[in-house]
N, C-alpha and C positions, 0 to 999 in steps of 0.2 A: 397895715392892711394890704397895702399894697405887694408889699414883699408876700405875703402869705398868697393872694393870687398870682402870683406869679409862680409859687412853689409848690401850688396846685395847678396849674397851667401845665408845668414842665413834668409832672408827676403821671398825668393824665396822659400828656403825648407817650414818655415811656411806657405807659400800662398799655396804649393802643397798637404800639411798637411792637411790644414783648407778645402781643397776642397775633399778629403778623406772623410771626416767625414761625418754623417750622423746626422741629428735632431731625428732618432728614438731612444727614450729612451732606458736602459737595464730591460725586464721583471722585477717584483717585486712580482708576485703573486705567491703564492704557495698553491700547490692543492693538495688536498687527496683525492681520492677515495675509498669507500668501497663498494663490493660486498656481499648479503645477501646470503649466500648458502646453509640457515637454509632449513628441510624438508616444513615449511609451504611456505617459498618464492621459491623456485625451482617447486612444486608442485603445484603452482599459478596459472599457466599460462601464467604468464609476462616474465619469467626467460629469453627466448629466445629472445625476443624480446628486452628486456632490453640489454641484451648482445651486439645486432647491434646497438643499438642506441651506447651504448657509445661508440664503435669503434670509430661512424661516428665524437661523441663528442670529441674523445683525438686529432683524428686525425686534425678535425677542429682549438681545442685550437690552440693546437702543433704548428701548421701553420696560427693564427692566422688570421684566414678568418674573413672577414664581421670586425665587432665591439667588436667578442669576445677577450678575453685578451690571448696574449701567455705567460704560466708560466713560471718563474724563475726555477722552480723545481716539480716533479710531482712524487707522489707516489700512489699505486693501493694496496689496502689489501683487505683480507676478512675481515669482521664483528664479525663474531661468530668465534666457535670453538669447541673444543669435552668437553672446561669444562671450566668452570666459569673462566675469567681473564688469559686466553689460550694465550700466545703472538704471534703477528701475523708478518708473510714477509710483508715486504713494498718493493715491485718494484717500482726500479727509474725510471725516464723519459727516461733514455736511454733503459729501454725494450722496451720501445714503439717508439720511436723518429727514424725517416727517415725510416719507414715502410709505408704500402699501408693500407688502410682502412680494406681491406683481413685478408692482414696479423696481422694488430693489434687483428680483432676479433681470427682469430685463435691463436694467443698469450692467449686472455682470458679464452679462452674455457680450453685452455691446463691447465691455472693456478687455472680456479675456471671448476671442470667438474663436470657433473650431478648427478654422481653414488657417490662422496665423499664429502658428505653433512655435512654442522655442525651441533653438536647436541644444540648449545647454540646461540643464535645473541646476544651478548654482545655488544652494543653502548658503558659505560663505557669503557668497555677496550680499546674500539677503541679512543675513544678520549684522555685517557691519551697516548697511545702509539703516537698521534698525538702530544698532547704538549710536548710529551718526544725528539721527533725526532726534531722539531721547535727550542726548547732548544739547542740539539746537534751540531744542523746543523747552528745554530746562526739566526735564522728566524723572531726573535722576534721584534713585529711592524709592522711589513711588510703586508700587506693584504691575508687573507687565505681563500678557498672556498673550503668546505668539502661537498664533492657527492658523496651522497646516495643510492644505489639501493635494497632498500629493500621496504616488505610490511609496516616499520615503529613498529612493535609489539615488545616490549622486552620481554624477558621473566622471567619478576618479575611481582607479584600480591601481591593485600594487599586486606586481607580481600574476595578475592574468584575475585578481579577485577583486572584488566591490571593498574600496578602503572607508570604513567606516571611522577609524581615525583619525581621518584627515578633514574630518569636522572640525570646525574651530569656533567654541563658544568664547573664546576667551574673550572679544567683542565686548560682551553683553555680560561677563561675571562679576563686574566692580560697579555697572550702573545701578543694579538694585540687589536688597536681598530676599526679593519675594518674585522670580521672573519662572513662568512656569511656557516647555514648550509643547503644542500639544499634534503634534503628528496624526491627522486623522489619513483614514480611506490607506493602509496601506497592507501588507500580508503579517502574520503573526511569526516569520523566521526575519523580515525587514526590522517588523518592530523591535521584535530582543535584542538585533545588533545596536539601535537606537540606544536602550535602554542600558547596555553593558557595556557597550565599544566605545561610545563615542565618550572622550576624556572631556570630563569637567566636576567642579568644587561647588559650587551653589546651585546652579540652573536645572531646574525640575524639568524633567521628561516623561509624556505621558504618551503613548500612543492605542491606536483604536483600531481594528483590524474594517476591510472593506466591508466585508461578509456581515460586522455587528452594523455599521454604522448603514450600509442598506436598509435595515431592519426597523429606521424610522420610521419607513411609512407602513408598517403594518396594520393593519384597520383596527386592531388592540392598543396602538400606542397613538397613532397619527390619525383622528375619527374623521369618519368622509363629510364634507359639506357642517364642517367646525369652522369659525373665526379661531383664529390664532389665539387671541384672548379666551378661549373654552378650550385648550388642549392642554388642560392641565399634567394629563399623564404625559403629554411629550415633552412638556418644561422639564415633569421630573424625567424623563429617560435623557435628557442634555444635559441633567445637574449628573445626574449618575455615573452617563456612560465618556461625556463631552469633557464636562466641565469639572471632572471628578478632581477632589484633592490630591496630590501626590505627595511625598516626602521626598527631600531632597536625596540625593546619593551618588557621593565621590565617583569618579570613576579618574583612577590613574591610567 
């Protein structure tokens, strides 16, 4: 008798156990942001704009609205720097995580301000410091989505012209095979050279031209005096236009 309660005992905790649980999986994604706060991207005219949207973006992931994915892990840098291969802060998720849309933007403003510009947008460095951290952090495999906010222009030339080759994913091509980049706010003859020029074997490239990604807050997509949580049509125009799928494609 005793055995039998006890193997109702144990039977009972499992059943209370198993009803605990939840089918939603643990995040796997891990995401990087960087901020361009070079004098030509500040001086744009997007800089401001860009700033609200990704508020509206972290906060969205964060709390995985709609279809977007909530990250495992989430870090925010700048791009550039005052000099070639300048090592950059990566804030964690926890700068941003259980904050208000508000408060996210004025988190960024404080981290990237207007008046203290880089003098370089180094992409290379940004992405080894990305593989480097992925490494660290043990991330390797895992699905990674690296966002952009710049005009896309590096500041290397070859021969008197913008070298778009002299992009170097190699970094980041053996750490996973699901790593998508997504180049927002920049012009549609920047983005194609993104898309064709710059050589790489796995690493997705997606870019989004200024002119679309403005076009968030139009009172069609972005409704005036909405909680975040009621902007269903702007989750979908960030699943559509942001966070769109791409396919990979070699570029030798």
């Amino acid at each position: 008798m005793i055995k039998v309660m006890r193997f109702l005992l144990l039977f009972g905790a499992l059943s209370l156990s198993g009803c605990t649980t939840t089918d939603e999986p643990n995040p796997r994604l891990s995401m990087f942001i960087g901020v361009d706060i070079s004098g030509s991207y500040v001086e744009s005219g997007y800089f401001d704009n860009s700033l609200e949207f990704l508020s509206q973006y972290i906060y969205a992931h964060l709390n995985g609205m709609g279809e977007l994915e909530k990250p495992n892990v989430l870090f925010v840098s700048s791009i550039g720097g005052s000099d070639n291969n300048d090592p950059k802060t990566f804030y964690p998720i926890q700068t941003f995580d259980n904050r208000s849309v508000e408060e996210i933007e004025e988190k960024l403003r404080e981290i990237f301000p207007k008046d203290q510009q880089n003098r370089f947008t180094d992409f290379n460095a940004f992405f080894e410091q990305i593989a480097l951290t992925i490494r660290n952090k043990n991330l390797i495999l895992r699905p990674v989505s690296v966002v952009m906010l710049s005009d896309g222009v590096p500041d290397i030339t070859k021969d008197g012209v913008t070298d778009f080759r002299s992009l170097d994913f190699s970094p980041l091509e053996k750490l996973s095979r699901n790593i998508t980049i997504r180049l927002l706010y920049t012009d549609a003859s920047t983005g194609r050279s993104w898309q064709t020029e710059v050589p790489r074997r796995r690493v997705k490239v997606w870019t989004q031209d200024a002119k679309v990604m403005t076009s968030w807050k139009d009172s069609t997509i972005y409704i005036p005096n909405r909680s975040l949580k009621e902007q269903d049509r702007f989750i979908g125009w960030i699943e559509d236009n942001v966070d769109f799928g791409v396919r990979a494609r070699r570029v030798d």
